[in-house]
C-alpha positions in Angstrom: 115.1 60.6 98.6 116.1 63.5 95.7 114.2 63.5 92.9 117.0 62.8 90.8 117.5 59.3 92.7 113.9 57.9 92.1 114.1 59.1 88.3 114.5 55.8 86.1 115.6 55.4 82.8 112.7 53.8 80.7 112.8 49.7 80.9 116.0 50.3 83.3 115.9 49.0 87.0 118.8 51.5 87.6 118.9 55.3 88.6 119.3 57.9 85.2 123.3 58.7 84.6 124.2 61.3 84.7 126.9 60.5 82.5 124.5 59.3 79.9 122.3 62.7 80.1 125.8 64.4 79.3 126.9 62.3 76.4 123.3 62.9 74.9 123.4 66.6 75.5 127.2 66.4 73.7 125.4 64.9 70.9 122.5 67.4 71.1 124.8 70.6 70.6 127.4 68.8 68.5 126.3 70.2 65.4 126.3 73.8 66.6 130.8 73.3 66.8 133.3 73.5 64.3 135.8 70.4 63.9 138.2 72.0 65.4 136.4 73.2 68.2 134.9 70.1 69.0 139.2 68.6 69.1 139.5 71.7 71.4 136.5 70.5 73.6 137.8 66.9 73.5 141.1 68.0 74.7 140.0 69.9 77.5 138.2 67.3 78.9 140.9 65.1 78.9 143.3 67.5 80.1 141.2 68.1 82.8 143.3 71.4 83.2 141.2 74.6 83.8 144.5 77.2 83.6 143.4 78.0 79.9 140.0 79.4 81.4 141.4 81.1 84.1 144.0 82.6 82.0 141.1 84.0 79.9 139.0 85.0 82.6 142.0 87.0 84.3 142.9 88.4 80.6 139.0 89.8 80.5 138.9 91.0 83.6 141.8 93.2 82.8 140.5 94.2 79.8 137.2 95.4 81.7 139.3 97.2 83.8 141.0 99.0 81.4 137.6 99.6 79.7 136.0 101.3 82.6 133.5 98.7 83.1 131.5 98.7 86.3 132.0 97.5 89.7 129.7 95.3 89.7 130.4 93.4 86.5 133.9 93.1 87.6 133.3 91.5 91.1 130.9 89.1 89.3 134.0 88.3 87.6 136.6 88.2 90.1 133.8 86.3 92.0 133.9 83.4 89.3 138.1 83.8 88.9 137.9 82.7 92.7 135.4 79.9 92.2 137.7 78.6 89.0 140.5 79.0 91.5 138.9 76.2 94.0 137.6 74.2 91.7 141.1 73.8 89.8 142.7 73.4 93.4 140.3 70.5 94.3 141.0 69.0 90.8 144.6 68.7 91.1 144.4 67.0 94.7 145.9 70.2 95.9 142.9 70.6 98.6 143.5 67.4 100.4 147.1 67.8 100.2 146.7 70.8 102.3 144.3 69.6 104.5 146.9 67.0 105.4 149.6 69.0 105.6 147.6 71.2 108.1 146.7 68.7 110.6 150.2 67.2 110.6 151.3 70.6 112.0 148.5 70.8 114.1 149.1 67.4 115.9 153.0 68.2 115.8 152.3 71.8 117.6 149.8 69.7 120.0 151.8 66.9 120.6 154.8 69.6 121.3 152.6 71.3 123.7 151.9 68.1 125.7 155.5 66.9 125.9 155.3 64.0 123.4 
């Protein structure tokens, strides 16, 4: 058993949430946001749209480009463009849509093969 499975909340008889440890840390760093970055914040969350960030991120690593910035910089970059990339496909059901998608034509291109 993970660590994070035995941990217990004080008087609790249930695991730690991870949900609560987020709302506490929101809390925590409230304070260091303005108003209307905190409504900016809120919004994303509800959204749950990351094609602001990757907008951004593709919009900087231009930028770096343009500046002459190293190679190595810039794949760290286009290495976390790619991961926002995956993450936003898995978010918008996108993933298992394709996953179905590609073993319907599998089993249509095996069922073909066998005469069904």
């Amino acid at each position: 058993m993970a660590k994070a499975d035995v941990r217990r909340e004080e008087g609790s008889q249930r695991p730690a949430s991870p949900r609560g440890v987020t709302r506490t840390a929101r809390r925590l760093y409230e304070s260091l946001f303005s108003a209307e970055e905190r409504a900016a914040l809120k919004e994303a969350v509800e959204g749950n749209d990351l094609q602001q960030e990757v907008e951004l991120l593709r919009v900087l690593i231009r930028r770096g480009v343009a500046e002459g910035l190293d190679l190595e910089t810039l794949s760290r970059a286009m290495g976390r463009l790619g991961q926002l990339l995956r993450v936003q496909h898995v978010i918008a059901g996108q993933a298992a849509k394709s996953l179905d998608e590609a073993l319907a034509k599998a089993l249509e291109e095996i069922a073909a093969e066998i005469g069904l």
